[in-house]
N, CA, C and O atoms as a Tripos MOL2 file, in Angstrom:
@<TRIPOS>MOLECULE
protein
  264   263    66     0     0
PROTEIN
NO_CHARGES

@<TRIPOS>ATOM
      1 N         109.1280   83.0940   70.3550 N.3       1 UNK1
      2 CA        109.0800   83.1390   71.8040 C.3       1 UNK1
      3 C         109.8640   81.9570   72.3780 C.2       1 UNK1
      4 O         109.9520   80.8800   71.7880 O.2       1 UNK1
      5 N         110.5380   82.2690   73.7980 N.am      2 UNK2
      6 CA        111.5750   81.2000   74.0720 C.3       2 UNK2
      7 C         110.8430   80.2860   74.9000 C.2       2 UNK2
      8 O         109.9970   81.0500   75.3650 O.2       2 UNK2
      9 N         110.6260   79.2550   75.3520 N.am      3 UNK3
     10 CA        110.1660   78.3620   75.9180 C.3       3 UNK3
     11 C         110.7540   77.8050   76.9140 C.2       3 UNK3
     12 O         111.9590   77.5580   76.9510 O.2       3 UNK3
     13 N         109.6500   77.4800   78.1180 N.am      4 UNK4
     14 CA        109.9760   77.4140   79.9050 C.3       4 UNK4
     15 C         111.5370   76.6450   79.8950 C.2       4 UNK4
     16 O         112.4270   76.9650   80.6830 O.2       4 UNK4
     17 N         111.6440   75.8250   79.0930 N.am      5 UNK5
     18 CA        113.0230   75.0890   79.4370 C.3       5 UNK5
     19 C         114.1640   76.4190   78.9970 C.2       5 UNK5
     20 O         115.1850   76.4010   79.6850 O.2       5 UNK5
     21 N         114.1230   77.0700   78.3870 N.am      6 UNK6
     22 CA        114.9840   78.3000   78.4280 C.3       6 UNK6
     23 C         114.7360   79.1600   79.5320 C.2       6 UNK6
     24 O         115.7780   79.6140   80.0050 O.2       6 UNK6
     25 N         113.7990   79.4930   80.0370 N.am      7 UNK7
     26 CA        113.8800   80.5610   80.7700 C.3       7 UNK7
     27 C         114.1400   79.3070   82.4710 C.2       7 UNK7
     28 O         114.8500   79.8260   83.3320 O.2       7 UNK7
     29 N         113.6650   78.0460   82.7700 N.am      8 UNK8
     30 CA        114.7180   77.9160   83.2580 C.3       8 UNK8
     31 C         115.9220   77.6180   83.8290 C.2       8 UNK8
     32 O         116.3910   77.5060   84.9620 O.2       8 UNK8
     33 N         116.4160   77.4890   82.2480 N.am      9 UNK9
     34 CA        117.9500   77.1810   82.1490 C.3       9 UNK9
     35 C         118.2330   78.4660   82.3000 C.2       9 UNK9
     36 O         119.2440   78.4130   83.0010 O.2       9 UNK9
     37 N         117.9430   79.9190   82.0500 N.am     10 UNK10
     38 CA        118.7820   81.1040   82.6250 C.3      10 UNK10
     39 C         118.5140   81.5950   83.7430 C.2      10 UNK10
     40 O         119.2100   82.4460   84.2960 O.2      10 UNK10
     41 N         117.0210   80.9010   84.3980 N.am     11 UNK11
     42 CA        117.1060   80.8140   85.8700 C.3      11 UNK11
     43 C         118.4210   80.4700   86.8290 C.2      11 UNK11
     44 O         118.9880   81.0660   87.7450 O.2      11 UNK11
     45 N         118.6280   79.1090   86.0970 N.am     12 UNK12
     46 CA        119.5800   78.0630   86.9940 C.3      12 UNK12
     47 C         121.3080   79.5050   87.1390 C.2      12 UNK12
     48 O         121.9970   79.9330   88.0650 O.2      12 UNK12
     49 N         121.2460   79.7340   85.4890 N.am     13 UNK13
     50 CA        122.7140   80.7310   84.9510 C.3      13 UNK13
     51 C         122.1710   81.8690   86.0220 C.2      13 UNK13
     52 O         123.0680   82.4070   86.6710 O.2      13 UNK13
     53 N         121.3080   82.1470   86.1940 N.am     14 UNK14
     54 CA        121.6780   83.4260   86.8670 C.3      14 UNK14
     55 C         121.8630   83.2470   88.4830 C.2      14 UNK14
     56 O         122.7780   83.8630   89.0300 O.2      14 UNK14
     57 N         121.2010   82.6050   89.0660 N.am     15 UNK15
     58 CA        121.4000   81.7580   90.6600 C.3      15 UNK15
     59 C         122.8940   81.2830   90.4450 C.2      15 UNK15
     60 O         123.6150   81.5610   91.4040 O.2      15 UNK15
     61 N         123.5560   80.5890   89.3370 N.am     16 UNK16
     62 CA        124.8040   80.3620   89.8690 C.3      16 UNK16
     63 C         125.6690   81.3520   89.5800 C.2      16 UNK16
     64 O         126.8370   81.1450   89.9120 O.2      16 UNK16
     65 N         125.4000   82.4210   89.0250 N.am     17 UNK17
     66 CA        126.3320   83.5590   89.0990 C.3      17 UNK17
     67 C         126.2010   84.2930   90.3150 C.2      17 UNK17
     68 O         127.1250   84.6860   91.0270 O.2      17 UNK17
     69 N         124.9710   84.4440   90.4940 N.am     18 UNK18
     70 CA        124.5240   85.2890   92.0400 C.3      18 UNK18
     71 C         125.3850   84.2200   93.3670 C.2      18 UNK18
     72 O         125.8820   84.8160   94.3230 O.2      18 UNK18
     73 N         125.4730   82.8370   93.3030 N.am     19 UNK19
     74 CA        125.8890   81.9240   94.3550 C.3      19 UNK19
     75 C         127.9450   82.1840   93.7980 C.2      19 UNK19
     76 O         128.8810   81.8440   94.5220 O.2      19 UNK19
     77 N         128.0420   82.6090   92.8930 N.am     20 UNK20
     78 CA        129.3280   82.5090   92.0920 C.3      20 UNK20
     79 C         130.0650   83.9390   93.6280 C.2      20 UNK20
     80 O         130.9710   83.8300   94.4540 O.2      20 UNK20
     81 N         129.3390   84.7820   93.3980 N.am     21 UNK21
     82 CA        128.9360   86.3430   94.2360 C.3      21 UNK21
     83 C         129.5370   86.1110   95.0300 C.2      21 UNK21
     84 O         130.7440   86.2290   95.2440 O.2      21 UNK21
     85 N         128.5770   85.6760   95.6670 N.am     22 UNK22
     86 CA        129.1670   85.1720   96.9420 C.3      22 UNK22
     87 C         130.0930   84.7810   97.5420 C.2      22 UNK22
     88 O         130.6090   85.2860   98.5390 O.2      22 UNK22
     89 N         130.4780   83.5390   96.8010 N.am     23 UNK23
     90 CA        131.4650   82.9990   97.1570 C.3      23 UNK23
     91 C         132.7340   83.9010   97.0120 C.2      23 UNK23
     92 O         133.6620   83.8320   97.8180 O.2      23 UNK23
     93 N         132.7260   84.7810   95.9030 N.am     24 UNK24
     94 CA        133.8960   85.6620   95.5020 C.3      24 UNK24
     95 C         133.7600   86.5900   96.8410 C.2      24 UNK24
     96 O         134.8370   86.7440   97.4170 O.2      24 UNK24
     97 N         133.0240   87.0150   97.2370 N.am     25 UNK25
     98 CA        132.8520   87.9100   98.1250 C.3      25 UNK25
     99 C         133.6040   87.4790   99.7000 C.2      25 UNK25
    100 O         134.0920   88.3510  100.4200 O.2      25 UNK25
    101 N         133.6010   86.6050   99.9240 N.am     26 UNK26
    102 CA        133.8030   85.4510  100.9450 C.3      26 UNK26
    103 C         134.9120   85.2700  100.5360 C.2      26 UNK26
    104 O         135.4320   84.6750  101.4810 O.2      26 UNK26
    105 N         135.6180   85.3620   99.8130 N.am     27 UNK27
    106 CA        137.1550   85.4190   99.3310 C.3      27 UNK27
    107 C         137.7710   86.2280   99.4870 C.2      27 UNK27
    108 O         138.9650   86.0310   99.2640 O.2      27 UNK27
    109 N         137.3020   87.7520  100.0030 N.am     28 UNK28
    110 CA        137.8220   89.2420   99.3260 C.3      28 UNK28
    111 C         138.0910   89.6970   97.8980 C.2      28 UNK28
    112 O         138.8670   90.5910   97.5590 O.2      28 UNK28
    113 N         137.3350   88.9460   97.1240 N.am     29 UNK29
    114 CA        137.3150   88.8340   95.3220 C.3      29 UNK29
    115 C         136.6570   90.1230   95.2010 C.2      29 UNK29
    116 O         135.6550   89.7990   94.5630 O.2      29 UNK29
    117 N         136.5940   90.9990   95.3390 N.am     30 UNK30
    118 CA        135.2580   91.9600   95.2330 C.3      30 UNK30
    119 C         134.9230   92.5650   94.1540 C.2      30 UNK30
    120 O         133.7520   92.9010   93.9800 O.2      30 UNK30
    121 N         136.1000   92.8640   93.0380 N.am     31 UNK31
    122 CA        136.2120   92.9890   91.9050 C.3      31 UNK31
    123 C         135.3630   91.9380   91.4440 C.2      31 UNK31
    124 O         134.2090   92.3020   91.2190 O.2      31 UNK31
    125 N         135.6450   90.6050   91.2200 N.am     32 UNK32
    126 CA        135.3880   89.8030   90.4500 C.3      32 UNK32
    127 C         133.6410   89.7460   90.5350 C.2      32 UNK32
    128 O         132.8320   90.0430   89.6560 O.2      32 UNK32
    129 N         133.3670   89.1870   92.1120 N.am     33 UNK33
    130 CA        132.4310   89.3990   92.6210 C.3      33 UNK33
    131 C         131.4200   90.3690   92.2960 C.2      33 UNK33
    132 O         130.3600   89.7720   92.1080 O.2      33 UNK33
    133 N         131.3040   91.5280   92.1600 N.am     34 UNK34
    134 CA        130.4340   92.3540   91.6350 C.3      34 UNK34
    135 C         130.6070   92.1270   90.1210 C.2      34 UNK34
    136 O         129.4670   92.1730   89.6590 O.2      34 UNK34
    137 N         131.0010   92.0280   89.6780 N.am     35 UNK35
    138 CA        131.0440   91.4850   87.7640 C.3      35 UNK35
    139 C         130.0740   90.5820   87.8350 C.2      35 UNK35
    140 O         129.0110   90.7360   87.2350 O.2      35 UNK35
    141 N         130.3700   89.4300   88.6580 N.am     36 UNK36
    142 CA        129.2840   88.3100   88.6320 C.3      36 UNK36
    143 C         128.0080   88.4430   89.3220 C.2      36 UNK36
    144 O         127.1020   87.6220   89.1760 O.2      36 UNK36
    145 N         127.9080   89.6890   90.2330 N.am     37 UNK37
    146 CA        126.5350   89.9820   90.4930 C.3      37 UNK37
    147 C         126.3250   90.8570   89.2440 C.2      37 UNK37
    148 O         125.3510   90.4000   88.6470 O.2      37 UNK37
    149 N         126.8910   92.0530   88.5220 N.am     38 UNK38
    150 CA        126.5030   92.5500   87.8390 C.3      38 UNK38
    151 C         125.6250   91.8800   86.5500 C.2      38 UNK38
    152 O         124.5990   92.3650   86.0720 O.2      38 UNK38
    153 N         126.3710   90.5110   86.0730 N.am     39 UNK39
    154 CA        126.2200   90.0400   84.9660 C.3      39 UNK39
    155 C         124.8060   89.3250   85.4360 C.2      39 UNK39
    156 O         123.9600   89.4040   84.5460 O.2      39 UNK39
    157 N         124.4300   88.7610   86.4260 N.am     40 UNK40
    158 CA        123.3010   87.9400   86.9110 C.3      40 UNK40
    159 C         121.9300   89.3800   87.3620 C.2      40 UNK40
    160 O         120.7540   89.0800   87.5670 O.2      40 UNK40
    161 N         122.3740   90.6260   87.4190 N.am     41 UNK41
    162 CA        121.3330   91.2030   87.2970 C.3      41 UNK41
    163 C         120.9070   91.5770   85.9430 C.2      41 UNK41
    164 O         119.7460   91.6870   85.5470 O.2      41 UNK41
    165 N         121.8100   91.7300   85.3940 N.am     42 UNK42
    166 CA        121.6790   92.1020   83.2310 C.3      42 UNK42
    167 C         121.1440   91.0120   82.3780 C.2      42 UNK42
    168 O         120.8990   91.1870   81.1850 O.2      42 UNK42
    169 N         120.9670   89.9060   82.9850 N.am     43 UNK43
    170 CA        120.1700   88.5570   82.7430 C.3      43 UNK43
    171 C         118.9660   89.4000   82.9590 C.2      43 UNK43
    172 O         118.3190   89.2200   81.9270 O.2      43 UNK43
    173 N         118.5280   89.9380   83.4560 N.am     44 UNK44
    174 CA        116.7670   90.3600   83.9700 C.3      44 UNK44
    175 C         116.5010   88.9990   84.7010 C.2      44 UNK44
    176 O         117.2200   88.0730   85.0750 O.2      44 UNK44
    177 N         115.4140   89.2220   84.7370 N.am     45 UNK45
    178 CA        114.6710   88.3810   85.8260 C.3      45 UNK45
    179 C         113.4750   87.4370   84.2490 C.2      45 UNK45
    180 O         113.0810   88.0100   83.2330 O.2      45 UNK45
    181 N         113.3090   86.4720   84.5000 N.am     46 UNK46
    182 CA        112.4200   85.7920   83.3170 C.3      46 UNK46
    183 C         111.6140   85.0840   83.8820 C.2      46 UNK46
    184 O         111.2530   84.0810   83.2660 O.2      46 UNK46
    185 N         111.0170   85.3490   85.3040 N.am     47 UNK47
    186 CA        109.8660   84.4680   86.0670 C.3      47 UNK47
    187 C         109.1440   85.1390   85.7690 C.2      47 UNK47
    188 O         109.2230   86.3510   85.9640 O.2      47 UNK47
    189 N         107.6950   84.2420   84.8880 N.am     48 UNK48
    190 CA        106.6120   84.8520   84.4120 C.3      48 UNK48
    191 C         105.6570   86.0130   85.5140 C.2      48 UNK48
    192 O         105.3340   85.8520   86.6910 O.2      48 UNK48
    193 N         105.4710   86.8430   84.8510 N.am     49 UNK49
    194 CA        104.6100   87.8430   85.5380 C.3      49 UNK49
    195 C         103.1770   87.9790   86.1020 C.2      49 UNK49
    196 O         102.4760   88.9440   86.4050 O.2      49 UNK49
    197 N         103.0340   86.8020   86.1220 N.am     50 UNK50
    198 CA        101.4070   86.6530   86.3270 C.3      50 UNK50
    199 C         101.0810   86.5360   87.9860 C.2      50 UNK50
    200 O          99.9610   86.1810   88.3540 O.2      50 UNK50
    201 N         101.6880   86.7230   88.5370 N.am     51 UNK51
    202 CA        101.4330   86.6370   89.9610 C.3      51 UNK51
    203 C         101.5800   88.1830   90.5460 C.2      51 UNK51
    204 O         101.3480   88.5600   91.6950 O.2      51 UNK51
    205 N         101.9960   88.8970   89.5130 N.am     52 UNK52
    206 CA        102.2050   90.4170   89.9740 C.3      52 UNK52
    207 C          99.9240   91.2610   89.6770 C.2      52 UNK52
    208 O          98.9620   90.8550   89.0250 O.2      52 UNK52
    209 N         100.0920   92.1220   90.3350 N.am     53 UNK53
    210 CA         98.5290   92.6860   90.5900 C.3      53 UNK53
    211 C          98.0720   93.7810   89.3270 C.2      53 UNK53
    212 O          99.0590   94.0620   88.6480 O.2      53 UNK53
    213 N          97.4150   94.1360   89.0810 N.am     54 UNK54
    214 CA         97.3440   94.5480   87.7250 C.3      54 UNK54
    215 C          97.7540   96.0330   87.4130 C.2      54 UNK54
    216 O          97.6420   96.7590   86.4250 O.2      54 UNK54
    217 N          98.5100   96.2420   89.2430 N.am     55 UNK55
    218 CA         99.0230   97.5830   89.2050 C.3      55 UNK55
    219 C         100.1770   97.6620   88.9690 C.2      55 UNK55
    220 O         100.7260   98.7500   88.7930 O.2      55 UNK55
    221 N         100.9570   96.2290   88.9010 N.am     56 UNK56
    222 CA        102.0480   95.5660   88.3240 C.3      56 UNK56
    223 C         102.9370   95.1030   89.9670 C.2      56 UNK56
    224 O         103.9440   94.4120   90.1250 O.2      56 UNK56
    225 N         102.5760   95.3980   90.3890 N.am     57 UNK57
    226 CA        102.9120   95.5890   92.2230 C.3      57 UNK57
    227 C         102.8370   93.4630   92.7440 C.2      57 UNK57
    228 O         102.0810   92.9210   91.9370 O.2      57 UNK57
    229 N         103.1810   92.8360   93.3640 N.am     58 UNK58
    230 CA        102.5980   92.1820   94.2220 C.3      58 UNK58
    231 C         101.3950   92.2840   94.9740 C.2      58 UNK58
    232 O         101.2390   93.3270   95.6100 O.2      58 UNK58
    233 N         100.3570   91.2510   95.0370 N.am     59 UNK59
    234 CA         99.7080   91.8320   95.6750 C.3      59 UNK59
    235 C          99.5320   91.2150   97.1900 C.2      59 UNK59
    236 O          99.8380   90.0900   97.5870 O.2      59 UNK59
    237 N          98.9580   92.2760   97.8860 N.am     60 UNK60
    238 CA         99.1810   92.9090   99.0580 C.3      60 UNK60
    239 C          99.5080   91.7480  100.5940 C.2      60 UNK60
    240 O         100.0050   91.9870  101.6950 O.2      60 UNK60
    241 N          98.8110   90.1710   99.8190 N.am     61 UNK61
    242 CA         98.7970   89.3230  100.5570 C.3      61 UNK61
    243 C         100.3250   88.0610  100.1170 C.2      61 UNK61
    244 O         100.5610   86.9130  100.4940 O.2      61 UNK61
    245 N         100.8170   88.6980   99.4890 N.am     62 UNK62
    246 CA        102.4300   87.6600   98.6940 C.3      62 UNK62
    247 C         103.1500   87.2540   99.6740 C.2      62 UNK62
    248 O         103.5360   86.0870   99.6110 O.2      62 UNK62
    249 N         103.5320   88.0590  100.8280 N.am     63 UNK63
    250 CA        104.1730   87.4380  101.6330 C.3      63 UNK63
    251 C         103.5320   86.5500  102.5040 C.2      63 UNK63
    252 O         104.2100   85.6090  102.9180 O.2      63 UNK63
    253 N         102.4320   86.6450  102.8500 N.am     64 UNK64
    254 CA        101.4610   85.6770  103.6870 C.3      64 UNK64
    255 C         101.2720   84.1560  103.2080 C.2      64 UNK64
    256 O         100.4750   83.8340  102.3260 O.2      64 UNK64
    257 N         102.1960   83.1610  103.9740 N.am     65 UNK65
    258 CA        102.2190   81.8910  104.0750 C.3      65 UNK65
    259 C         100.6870   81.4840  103.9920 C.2      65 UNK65
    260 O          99.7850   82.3150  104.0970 O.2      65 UNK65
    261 N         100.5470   80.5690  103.8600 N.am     66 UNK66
    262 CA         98.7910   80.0540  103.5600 C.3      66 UNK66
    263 C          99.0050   78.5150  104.6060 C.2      66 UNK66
    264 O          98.0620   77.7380  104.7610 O.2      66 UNK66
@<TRIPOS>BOND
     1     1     2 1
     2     2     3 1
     3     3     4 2
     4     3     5 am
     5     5     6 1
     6     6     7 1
     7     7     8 2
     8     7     9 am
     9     9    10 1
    10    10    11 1
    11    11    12 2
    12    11    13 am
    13    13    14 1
    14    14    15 1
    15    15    16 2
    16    15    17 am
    17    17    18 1
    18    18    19 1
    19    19    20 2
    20    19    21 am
    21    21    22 1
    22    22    23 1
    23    23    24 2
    24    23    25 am
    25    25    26 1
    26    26    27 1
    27    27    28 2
    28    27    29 am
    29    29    30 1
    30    30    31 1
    31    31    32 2
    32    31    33 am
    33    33    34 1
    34    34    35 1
    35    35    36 2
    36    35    37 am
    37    37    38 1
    38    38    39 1
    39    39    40 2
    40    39    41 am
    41    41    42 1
    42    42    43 1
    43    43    44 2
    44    43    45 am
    45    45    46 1
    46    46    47 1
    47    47    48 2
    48    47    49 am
    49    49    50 1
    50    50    51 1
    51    51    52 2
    52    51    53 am
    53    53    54 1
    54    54    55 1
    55    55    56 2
    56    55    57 am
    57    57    58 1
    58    58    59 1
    59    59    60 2
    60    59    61 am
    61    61    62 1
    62    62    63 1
    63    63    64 2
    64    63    65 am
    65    65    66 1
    66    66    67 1
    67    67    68 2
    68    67    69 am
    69    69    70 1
    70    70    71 1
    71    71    72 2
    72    71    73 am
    73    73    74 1
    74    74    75 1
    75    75    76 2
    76    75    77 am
    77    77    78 1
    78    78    79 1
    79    79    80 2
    80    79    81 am
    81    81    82 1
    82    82    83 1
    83    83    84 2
    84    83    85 am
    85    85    86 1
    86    86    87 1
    87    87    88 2
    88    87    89 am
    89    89    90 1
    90    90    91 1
    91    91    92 2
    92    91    93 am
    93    93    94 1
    94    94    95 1
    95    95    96 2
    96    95    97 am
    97    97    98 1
    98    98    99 1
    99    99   100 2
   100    99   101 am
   101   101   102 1
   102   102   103 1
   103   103   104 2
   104   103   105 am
   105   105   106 1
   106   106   107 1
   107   107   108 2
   108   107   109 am
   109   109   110 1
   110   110   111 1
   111   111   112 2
   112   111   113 am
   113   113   114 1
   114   114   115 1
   115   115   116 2
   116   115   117 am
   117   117   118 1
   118   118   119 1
   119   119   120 2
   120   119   121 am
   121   121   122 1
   122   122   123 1
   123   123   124 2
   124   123   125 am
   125   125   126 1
   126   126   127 1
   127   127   128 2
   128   127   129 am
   129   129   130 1
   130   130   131 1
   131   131   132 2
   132   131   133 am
   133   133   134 1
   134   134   135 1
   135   135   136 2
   136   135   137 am
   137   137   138 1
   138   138   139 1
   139   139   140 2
   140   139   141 am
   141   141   142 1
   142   142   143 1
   143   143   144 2
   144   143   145 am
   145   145   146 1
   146   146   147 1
   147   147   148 2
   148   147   149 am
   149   149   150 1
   150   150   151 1
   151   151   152 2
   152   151   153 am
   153   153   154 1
   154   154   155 1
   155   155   156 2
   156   155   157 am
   157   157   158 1
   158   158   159 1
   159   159   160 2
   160   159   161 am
   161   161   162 1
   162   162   163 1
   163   163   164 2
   164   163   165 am
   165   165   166 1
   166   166   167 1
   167   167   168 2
   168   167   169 am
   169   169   170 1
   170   170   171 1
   171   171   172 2
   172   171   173 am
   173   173   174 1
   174   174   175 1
   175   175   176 2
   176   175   177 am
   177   177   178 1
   178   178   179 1
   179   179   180 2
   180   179   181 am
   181   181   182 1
   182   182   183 1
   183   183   184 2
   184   183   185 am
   185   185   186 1
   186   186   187 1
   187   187   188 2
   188   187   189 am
   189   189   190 1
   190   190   191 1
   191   191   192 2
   192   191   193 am
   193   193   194 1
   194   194   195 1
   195   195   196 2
   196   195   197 am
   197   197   198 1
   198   198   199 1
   199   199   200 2
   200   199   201 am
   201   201   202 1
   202   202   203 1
   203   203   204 2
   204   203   205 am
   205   205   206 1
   206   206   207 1
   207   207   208 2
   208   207   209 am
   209   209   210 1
   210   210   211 1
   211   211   212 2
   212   211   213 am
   213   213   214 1
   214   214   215 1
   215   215   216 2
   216   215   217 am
   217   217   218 1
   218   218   219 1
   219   219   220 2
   220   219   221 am
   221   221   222 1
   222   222   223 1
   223   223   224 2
   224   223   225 am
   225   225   226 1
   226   226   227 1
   227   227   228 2
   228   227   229 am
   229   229   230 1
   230   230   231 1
   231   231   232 2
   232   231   233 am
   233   233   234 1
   234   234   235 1
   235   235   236 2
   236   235   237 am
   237   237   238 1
   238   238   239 1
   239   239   240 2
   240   239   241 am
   241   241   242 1
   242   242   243 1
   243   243   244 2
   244   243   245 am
   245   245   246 1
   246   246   247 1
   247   247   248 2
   248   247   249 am
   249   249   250 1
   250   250   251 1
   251   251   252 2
   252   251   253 am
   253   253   254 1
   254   254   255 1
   255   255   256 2
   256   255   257 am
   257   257   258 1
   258   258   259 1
   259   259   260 2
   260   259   261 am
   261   261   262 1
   262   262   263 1
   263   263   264 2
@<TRIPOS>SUBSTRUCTURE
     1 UNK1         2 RESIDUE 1 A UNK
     2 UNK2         6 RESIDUE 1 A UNK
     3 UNK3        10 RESIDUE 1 A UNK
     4 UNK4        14 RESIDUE 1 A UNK
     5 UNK5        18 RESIDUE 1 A UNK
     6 UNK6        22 RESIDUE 1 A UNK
     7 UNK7        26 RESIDUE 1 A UNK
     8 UNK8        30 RESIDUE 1 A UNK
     9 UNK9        34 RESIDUE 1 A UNK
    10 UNK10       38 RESIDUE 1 A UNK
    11 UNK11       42 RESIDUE 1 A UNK
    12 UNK12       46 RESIDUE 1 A UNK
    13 UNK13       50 RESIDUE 1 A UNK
    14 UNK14       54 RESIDUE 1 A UNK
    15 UNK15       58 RESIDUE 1 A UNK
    16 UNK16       62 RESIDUE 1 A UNK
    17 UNK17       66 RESIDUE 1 A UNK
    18 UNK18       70 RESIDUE 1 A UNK
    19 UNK19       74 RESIDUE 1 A UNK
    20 UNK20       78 RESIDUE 1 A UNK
    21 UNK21       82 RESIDUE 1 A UNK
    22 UNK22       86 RESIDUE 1 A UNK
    23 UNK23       90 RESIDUE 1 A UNK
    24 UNK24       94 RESIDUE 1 A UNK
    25 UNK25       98 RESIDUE 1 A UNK
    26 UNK26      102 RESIDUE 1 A UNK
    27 UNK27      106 RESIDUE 1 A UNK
    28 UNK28      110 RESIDUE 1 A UNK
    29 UNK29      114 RESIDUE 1 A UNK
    30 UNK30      118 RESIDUE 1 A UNK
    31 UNK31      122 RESIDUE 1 A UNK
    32 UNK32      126 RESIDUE 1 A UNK
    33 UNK33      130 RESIDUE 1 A UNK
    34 UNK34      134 RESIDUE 1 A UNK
    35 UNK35      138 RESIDUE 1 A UNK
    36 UNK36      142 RESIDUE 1 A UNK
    37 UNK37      146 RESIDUE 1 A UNK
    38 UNK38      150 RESIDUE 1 A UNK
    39 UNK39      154 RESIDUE 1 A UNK
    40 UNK40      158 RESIDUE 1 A UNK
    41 UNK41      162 RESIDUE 1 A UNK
    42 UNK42      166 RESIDUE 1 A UNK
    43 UNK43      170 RESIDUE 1 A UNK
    44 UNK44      174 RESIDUE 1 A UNK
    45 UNK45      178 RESIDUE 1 A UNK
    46 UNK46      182 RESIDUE 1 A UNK
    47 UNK47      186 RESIDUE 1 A UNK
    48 UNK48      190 RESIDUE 1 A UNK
    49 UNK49      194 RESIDUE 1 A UNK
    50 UNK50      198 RESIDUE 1 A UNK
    51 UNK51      202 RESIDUE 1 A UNK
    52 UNK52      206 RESIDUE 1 A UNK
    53 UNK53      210 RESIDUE 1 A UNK
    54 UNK54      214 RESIDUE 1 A UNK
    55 UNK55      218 RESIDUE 1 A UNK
    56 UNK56      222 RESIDUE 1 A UNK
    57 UNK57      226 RESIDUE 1 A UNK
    58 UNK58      230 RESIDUE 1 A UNK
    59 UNK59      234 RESIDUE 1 A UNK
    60 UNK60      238 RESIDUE 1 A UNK
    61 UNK61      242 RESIDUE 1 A UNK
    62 UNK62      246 RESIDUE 1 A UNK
    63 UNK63      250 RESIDUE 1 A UNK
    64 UNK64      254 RESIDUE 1 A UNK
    65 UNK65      258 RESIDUE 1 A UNK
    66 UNK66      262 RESIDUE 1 A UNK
């Protein structure tokens, strides 16, 4: 099993490909740009799941500031 400093160091890799996006996008790169969103969604997502509801959903109060 990989350990929090890996998951996130491919946190950080996938935010700067998604910020990479952008910027290409903001260029008229659009080619390039979707490659680098593509590649930052094929990373998956690796933020632990424990805050999701046991219906696997968010639950119902997630967006509500405290």
């Amino acid at each position: 099993m990989r350990g929090p400093d890996f998951m996130v160091d491919q946190l950080i890799e996938q935010e700067t490909l998604f910020q990479q996006g952008l910027l290409l996008m903001e260029s008229g790169k659009k080619e390039e740009a979707g490659q680098a969103f593509q590649t930052s969604i094929a990373m998956g997502d690796c933020l632990p799941q424990a805050a999701l509801g046991e219906s696997g959903n968010l639950p119902d109060d997630a967006g509500t500031l405290r």
